[in-house]
C-alpha positions as CSV (number, residue, x, y, z in Angstrom):
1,X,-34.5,40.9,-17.8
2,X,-34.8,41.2,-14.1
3,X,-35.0,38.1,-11.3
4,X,-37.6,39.5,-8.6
5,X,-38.3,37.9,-5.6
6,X,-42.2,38.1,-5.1
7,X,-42.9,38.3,-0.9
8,X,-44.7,35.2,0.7
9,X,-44.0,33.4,-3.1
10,X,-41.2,32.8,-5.1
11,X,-39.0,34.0,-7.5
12,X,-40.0,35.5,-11.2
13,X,-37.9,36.4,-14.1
14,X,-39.5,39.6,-15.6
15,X,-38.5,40.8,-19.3
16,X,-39.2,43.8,-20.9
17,X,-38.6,45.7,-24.3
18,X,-39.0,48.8,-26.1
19,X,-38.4,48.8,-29.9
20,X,-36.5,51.7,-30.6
21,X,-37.9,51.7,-34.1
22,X,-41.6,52.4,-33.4
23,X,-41.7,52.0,-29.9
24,X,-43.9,49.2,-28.9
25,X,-43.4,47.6,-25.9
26,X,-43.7,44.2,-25.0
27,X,-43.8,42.1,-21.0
28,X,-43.3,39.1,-20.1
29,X,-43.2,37.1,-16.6
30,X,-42.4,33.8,-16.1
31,X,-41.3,31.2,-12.8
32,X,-37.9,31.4,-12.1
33,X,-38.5,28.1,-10.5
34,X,-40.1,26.0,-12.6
35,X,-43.1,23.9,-12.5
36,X,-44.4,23.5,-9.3
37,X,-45.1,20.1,-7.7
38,X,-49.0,20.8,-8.1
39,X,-51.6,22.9,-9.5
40,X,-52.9,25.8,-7.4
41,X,-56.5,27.1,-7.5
42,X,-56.8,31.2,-5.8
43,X,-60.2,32.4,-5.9
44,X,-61.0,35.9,-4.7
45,X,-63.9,37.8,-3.5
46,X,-63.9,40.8,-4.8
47,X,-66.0,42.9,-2.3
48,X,-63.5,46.4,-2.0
49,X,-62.7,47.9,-5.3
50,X,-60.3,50.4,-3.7
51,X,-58.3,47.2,-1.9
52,X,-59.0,44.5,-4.3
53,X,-58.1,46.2,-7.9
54,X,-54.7,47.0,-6.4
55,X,-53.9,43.7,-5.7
56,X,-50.4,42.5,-6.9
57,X,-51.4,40.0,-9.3
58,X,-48.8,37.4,-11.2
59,X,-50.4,35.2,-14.0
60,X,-48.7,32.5,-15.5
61,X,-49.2,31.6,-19.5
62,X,-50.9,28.3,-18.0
63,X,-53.1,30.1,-15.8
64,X,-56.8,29.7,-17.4
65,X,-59.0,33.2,-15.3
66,X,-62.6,33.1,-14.7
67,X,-65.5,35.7,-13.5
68,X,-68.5,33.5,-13.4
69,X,-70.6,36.9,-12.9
70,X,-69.8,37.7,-16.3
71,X,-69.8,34.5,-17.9
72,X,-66.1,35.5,-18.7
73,X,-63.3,32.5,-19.1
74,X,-60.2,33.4,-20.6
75,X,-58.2,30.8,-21.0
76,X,-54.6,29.6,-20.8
77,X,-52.2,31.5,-22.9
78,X,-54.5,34.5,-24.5
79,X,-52.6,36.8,-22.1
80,X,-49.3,35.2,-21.6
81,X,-47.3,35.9,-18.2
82,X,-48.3,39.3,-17.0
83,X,-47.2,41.0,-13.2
84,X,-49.9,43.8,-12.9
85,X,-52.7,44.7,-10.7
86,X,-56.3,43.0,-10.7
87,X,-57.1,46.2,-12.3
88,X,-54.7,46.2,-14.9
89,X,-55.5,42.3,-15.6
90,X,-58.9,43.5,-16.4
91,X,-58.1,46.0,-18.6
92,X,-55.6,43.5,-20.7
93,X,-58.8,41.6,-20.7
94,X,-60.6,44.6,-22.3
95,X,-58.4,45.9,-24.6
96,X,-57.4,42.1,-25.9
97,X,-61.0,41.1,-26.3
98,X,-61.3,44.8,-27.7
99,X,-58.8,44.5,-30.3
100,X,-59.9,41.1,-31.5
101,X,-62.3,41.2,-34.9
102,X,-64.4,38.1,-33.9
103,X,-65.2,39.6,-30.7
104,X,-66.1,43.4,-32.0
105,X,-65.4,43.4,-35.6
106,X,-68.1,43.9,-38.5
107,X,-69.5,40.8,-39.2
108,X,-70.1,39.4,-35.6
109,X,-72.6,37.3,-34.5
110,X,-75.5,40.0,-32.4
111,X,-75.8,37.3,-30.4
112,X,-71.9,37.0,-29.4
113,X,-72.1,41.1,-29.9
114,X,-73.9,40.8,-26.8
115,X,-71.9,39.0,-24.8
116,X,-69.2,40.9,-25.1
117,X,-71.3,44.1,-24.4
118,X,-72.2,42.6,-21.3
119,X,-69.0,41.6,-20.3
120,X,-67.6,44.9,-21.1
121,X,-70.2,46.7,-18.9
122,X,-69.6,44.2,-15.7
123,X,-65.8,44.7,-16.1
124,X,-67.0,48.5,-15.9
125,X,-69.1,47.8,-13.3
126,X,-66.2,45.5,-11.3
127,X,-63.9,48.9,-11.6
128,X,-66.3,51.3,-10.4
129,X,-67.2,49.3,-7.5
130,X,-70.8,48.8,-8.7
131,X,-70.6,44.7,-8.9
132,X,-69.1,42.3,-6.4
133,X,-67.8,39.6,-8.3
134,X,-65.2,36.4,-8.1
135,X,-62.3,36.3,-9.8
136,X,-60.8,32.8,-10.1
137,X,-57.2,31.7,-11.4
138,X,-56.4,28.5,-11.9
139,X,-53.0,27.5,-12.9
140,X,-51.9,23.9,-13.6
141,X,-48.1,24.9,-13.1
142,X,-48.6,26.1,-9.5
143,X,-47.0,29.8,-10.8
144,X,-49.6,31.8,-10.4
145,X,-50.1,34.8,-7.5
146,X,-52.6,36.6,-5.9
147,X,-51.5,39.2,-3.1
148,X,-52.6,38.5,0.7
149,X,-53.3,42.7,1.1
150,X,-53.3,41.2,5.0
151,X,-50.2,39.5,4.9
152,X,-49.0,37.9,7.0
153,X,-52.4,37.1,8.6
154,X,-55.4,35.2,6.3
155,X,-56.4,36.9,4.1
156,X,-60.6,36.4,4.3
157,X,-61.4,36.7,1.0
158,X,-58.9,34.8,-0.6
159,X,-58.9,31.2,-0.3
160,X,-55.6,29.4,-2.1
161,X,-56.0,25.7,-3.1
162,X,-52.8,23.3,-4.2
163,X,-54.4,20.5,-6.1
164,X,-52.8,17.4,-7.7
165,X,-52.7,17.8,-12.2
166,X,-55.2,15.5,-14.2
167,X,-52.6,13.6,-16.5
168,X,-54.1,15.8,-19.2
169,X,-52.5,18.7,-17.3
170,X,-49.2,17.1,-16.7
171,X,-49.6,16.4,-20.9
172,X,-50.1,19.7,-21.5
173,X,-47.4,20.7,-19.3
174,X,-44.9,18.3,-21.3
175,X,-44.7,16.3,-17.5
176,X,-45.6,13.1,-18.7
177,X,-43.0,10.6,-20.4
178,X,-40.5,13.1,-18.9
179,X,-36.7,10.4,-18.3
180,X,-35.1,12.2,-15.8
181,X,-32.7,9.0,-15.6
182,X,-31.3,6.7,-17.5
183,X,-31.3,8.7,-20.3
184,X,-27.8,8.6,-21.4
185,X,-28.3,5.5,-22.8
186,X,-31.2,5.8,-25.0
């Protein structure tokens, strides 16, 4: 378990393991913060492979990721914290779609076989640099990170929107009916 200071973000506790038995290896990021006051919406471009798929990326376990090109929503949880690279977030996406029966396994839907065909050729087609595409993250609990590659300038094709929750989102996020006072007595 290692505290890691992320530059022009915050602070992230990062835990890995290796089981010495039949060496599988597990990661896992999360804030070292906490929940931020709001949500925060980062939506790339992606328009330069060679720049853009070595992009620091930090996704939260709230953070739901989108490719509208692809028709692709993965959504909060399936992938759990992970620090990587764009590229290597795409290739979770892969192999976890990949190693799931009802999205390539026997009896599956042509229709949904498909789909995932298709998705699986643009995420080719992202990495090769054959498809501009626009890779959204949207995270609820504000812990989510995209790196500025022109830091400390704007970066212009990354745009970075705080938003206030829905109360669904503060639900979801265990905010609501939260006593921070008062509580001693109940």
């Amino acid at each position: 378990m290692k505290l890691v200071k992320i530059p022009y973000f915050k602070e992230v506790v990062i835990m890995a393991s290796v089981c010495d038995h039949c060496g599988n290896k597990t990661s896992e990021v999360k804030s070292g913060s906490g929940i931020s006051p709001t949500g925060r919406r980062i939506v790339l471009k992606l328009d330069d492979p060679e720049l853009d798929l070595a992009r620091d990326v930090l996704k939260s376990e709230m953070c739901d990721l989108q490719i509208p090109e692809l028709e692709l929503h993965v959504g909060a949880g399936i992938l759990g914290g992970k620090f990587t690279t764009i590229e290597g977030l795409l290739i979770s996406i892969k192999d976890d779609m990949k190693n799931n029966p009802f999205f390539v396994g026997d009896s599956v839907d042509p229709v949904k076989k498909a789909a995932v065909d298709k998705i699986f050729n643009g995420i080719d087609k992202i990495m090769a640099g054959e498809l501009k595409a626009t890779f959204i993250m949207d995270d609820p609990s504000g812990n989510s990170y995209l790196q500025n590659v022109y830091a400390p300038d704007p970066d212009p094709f990354l745009e970075i929107t705080e938003y206030e929750r829905t109360f669904q989102q503060n639900e979801d996020l265990g905010l609501n009916d939260i006593k921070t006072e008062g509580y001693e007595n109940d």
